[in-house]
C-alpha positions in Angstrom: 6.7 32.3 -0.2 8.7 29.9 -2.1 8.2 25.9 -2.7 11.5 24.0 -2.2 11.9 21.6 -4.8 14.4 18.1 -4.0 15.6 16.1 -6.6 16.1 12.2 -6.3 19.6 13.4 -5.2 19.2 16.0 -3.1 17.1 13.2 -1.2 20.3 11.3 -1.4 22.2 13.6 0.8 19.9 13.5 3.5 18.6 10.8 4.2 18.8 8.0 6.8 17.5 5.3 8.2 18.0 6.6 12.3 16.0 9.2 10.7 13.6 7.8 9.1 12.6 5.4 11.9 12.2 8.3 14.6 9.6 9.7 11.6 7.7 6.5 11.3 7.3 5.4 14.6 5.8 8.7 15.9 3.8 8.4 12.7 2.6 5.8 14.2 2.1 6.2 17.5 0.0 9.8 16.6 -2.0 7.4 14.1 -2.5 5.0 16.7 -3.6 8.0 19.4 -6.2 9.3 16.9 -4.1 12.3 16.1 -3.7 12.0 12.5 -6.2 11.7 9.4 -5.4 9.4 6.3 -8.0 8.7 4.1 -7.9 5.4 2.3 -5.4 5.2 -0.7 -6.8 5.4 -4.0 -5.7 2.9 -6.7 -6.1 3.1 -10.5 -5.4 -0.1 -11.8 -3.9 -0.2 -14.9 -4.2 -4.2 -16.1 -3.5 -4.0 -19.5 0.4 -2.3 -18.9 0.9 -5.0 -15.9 1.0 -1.6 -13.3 -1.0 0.7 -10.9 -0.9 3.8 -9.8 -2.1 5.1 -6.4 -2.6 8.0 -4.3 -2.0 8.5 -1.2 -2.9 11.7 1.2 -2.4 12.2 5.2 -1.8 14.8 7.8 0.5 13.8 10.2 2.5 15.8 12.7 1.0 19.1 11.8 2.0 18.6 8.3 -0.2 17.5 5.2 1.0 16.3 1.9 -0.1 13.5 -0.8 1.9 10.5 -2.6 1.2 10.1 -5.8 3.0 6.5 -6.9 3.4 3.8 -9.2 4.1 0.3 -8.9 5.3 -1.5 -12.1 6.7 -5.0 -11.6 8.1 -5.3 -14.8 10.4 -2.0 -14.9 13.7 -3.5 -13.8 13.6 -5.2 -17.5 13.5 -1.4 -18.7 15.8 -0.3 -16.3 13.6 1.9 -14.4 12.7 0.9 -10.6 9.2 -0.9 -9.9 8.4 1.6 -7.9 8.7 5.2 -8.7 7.0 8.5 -7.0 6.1 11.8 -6.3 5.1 13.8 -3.3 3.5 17.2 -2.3 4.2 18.5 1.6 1.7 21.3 2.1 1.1 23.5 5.1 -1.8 22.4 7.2 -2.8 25.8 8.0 -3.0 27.4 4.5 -2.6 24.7 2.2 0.8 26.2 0.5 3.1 23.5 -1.4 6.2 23.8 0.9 7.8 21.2 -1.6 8.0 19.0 -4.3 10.1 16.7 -3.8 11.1 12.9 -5.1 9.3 10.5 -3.1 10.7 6.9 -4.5 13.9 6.6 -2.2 11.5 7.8 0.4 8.9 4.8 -0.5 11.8 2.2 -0.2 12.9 3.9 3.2 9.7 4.5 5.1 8.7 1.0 4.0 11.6 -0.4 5.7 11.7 1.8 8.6 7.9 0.3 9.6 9.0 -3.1 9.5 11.8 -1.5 12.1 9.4 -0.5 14.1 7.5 -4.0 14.1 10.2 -5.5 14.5 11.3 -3.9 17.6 7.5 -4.0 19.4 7.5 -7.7 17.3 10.3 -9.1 17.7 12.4 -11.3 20.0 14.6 -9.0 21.3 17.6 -11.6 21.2 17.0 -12.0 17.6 20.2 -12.8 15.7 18.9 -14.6 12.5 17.6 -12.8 9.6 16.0 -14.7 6.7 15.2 -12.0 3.5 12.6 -13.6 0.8 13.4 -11.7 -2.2 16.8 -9.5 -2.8 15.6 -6.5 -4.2 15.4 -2.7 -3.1 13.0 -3.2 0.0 14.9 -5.9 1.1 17.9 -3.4 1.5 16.1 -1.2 3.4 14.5 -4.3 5.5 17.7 -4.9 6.3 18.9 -1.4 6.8 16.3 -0.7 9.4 16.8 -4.0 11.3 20.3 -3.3 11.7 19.2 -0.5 14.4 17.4 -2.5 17.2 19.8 -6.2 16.3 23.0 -7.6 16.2 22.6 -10.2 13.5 24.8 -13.4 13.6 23.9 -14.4 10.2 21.6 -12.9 7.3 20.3 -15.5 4.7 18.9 -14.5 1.2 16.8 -16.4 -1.0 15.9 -15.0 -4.8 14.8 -16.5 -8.1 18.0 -14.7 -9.5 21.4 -15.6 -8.7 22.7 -11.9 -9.8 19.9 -10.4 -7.9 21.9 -12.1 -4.3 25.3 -11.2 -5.7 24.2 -7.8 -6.0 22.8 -7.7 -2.6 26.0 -9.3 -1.0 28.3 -6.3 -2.7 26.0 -3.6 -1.3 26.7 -5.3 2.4 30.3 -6.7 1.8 30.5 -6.3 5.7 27.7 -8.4 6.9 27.5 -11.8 7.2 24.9 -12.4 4.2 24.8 -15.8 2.5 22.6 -17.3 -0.3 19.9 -19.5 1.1 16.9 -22.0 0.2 13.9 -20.3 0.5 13.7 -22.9 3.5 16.6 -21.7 5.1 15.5 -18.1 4.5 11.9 -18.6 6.6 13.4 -20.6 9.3 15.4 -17.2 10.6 14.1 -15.6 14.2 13.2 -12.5 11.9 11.6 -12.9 8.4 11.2 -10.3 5.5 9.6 -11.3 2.7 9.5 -8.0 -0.2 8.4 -11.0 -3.2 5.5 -9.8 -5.7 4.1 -13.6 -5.9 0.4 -14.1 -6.4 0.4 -17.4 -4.5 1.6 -17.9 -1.1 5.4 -19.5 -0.9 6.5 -19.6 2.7 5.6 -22.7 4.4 4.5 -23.4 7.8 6.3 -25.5 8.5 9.8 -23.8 8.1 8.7 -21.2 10.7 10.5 -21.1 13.9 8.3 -20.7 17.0 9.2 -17.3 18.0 9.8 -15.9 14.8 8.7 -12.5 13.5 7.7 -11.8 10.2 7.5 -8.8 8.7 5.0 -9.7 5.4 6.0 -6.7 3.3 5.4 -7.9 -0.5 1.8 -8.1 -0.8 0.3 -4.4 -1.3 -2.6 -4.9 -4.0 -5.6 -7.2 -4.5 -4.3 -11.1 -4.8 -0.5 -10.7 -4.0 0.0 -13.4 -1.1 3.3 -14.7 0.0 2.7 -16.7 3.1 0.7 -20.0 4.3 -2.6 -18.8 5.5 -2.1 -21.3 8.4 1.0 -19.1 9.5 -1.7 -16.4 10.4 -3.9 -18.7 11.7 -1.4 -19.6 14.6 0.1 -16.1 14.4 -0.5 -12.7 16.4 -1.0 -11.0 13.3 -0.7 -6.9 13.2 -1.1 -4.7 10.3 -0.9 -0.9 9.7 -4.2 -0.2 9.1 -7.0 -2.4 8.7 -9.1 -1.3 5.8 -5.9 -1.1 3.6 -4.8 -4.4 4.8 -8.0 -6.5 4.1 -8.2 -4.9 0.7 -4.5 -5.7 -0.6 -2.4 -6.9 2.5 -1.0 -10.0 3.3 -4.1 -10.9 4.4 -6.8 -10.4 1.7 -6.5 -13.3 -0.5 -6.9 -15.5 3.0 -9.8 -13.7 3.8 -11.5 -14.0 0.9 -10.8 -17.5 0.7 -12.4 -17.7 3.9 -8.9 -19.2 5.8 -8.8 -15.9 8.1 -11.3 -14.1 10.0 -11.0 -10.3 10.2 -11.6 -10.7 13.6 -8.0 -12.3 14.2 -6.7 -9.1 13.7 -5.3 -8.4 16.9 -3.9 -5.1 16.6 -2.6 -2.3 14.2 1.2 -1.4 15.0 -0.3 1.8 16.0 -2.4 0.7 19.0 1.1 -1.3 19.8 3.3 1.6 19.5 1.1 3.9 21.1 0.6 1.1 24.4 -2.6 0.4 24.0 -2.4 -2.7 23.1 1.2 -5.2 24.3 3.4 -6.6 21.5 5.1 -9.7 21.6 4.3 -12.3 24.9 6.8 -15.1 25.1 7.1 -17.3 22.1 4.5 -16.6 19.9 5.1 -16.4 16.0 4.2 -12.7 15.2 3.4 -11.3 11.5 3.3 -7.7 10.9 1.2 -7.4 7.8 2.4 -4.0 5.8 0.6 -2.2 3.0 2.2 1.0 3.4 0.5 4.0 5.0 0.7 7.6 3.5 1.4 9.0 7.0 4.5 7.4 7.1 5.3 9.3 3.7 4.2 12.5 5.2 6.5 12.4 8.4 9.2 11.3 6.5 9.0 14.2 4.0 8.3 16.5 6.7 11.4 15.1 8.2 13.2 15.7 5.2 12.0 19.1 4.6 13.3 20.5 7.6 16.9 19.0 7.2 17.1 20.2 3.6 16.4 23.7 4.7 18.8 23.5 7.5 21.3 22.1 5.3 20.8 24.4 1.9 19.9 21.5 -0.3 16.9 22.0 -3.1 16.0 24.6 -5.2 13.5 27.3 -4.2 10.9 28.5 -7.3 7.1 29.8 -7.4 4.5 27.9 -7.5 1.5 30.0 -6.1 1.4 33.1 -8.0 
């Protein structure tokens, strides 16, 4: 047997977002059932370069695989991405490498395909207001995956960097994107907020009632980016609990003692899978995401399969 090996741009050529979304919402629906195992991910903080690494390993629609990724804020200033990775997809059954394959355009996919998915349970369904809290590369794919489930009227962006909005506006020269106060951004019926701030900067009081956030930024210890009394008054949903209270949007408010764990009132697996209802009238909802290795894993499987059927990668030995 061979292991099929797919470069950053053989990932290029196949993937989607109509894809992707199919793969994350039955992730999540088979994590919600009980029919998938994904230990917690394992971080190893490294302080002293300003970056962390973590691992991440799941089985997931009768495939198995692990993550391995880093997260370095400062990168774009070296012109590499903040967020670079690798991932193994094994066979369940015997434990051989079906591939190696790049896993960072996968990262920024999956991670916009769940707040898709959130966003559809989530979200008003006449939602035509989009409000995006930072301009970089998950905000694209925020975007990207709304665009499936909404017809957006109007799609306003608010960054610390001028250049980072212009950017965004020429990848999306047909959409009707303009640059916003960060007031303007959170008042939207849908918010996306992809910042790396340590402190929370959405208001309140600039959130509509009926509005859906999808709270994608904070994914390690002491990253925050919204008011703690938005989850207070909100039907709050993560992706998985333990990862959430640990280094969600979440964790700096519970430690702080502003939100009980208890208030969690569902993960987007329980919703997806029907056990529990998503939205009810007009009740603000946030969906807290930290980013779940099963989502990786169906993706990847996903990808797997088209790249055979396709002929895209390179097949070598691994297991001798």
């Amino acid at each position: 047997m061979k292991t099929r090996l797919l470069t950053v741009s053989d990932i290029s050529k196949i993937i989607d977002m109509a894809d992707v979304l199919k793969a994350v919402e039955t992730a999540f629906r088979e994590y919600g059932l009980g029919q998938a195992e994904m230990p917690p991910k394992i971080y190893l903080d490294l302080r002293q370069y300003n970056g962390d690494f973590r691992a991440m390993p799941a089985f997931v629609e009768n495939s198995a695989g692990l993550k391995w990724v880093s997260v370095y804020p400062d990168n774009p200033d070296k012109g590499l991405p903040t967020v670079m990775a690798m991932l193994i997809l094994n066979d369940p059954k015997t434990g051989f490498p079906l591939a190696i394959m790049d896993a960072t355009r996968i990262t920024s996919f999956r991670t916009g395909a769940a707040g898709g998915v959130a966003a559809k349970y989530l979200a008003r369904p006449d939602s035509n207001t989009l409000g995006l809290v930072g301009a970089g590369a998950q905000a694209k794919t925020q975007l990207l995956a709304l665009l499936e489930n909404f017809e957006l009227s109007s799609i306003h962006v608010w960054s610390l960097r001028d250049d980072e909005i212009e950017g965004f506006k020429n990848n999306f020269k047909d959409l009707p994107i303009e640059k916003a106060s960060l007031e303007e951004a959170a008042g939207c019926d849908i918010v996306c907020t992809t910042t790396p701030a340590r402190g929370f900067i959405v208001k309140k009081e600039w959130i509509k009632p009926g509005a859906h956030i999808n709270a994608i930024g904070a994914d390690a210890p002491g990253k925050q980016e919204l008011d703690p009394q938005i989850l207070n008054e909100a039907k709050v949903v993560v992706d998985d609990i333990a990862q959430a209270r640990h280094s969600g949007e979440i964790n700096v408010a519970i430690k702080e003692g502003l939100f009980p764990v208890n208030d969690i009132y569902a993960t987007l697996g329980e919703i997806v899978a029907g056990k529990k209802a998503g939205r009810v009238d007009d009740e603000i909802t946030v969906f807290d995401s930290t980013g779940l290795a099963i989502q990786d894993i169906a993706t990847a499987r996903m990808l797997f399969e088209k790249a055979k059927q396709n002929n895209i990668g390179h097949d070598f030995d691994v297991v001798g």
